[in-house]
Structure formats: C-alpha cells, structure tokens
C-alpha positions as CSV (number, residue, x, y, z in Angstrom):
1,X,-48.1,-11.8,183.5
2,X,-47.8,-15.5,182.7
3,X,-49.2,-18.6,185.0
4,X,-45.5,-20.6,185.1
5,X,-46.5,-23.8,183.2
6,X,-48.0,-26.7,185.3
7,X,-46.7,-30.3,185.6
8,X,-49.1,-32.8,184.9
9,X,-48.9,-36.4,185.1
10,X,-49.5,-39.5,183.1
11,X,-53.6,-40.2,184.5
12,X,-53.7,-36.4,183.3
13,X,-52.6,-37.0,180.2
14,X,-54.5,-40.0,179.6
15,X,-57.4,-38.3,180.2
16,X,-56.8,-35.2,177.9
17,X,-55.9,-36.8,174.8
18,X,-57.9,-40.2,175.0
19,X,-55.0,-41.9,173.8
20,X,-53.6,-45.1,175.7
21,X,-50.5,-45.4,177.8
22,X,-49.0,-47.9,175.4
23,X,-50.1,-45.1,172.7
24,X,-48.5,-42.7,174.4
25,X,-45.0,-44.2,174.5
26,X,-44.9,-45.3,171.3
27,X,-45.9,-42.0,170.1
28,X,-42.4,-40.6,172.3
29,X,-40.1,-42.9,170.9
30,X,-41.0,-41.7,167.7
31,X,-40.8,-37.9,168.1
32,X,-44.4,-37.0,167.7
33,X,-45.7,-36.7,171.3
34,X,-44.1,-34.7,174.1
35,X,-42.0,-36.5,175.7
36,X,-41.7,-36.9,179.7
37,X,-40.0,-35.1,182.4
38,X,-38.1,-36.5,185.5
39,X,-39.8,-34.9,188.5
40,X,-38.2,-37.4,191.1
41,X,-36.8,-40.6,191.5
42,X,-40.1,-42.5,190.2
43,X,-42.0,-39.9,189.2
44,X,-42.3,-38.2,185.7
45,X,-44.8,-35.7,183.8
46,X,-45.4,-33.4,181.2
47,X,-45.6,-29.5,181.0
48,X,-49.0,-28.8,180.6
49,X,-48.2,-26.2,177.6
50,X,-47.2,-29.3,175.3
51,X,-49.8,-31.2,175.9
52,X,-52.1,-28.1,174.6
53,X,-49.8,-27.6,172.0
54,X,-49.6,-31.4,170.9
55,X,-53.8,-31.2,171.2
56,X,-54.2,-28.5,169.0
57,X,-52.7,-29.6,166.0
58,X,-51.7,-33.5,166.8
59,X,-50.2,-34.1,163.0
60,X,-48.6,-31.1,163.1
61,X,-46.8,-31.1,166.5
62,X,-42.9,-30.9,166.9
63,X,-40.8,-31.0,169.4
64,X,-39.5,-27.0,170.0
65,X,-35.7,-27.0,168.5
C-alpha cells in the first residue's frame, strides 16, 4: 500500500533542490519545474512526488500530460 503523497512547502522546497525562490518561479513560468498548489487562501505547496521526480532527472522533467 501507498503513503498518499505529502504537501510540502516552499522553505521545503528550497532546501531540497538548493535552488532560489526567484529560481524557482522562473523555472514555473517556463514549464520545467513543478508548479504550485493552492492549499488555502495564502498558502500554496508542492506534492512531494514532483519534487523527487523533478530531482531525479532535472533536464529531463515534464509536467505529467
């Protein structure tokens, strides 16, 4: 049986691929990071599973169709 996937947020995500926050975004807007989830009004993160998948093979990654 399957852990259901964790949210994680943005200091999270920071820290796992030791990329910036302005690195981040700009990565998003072009379609070659994960891109954010609403999780409340001000709040947003990431499923964890993408952000493994997007470490494993960085050049690689793309966004599941």
């Amino acid at each position: 049986m399957r852990e259901p996937d964790r949210i994680v947020r943005l200091k999270t995500v920071l820290a796992r691929t030791g990329l910036s926050r302005s690195t981040i975004y700009r990565k998003i807007a072009e379609g070659t990071f994960p891109a954010q989830l609403k999780i409340s009004t001000n709040g947003t993160g990431w499923h964890e599973s993408e952000i493994n998948r997007w470490i494993a093979d960085p050049v690689a990654w793309r966004p599941k169709t």
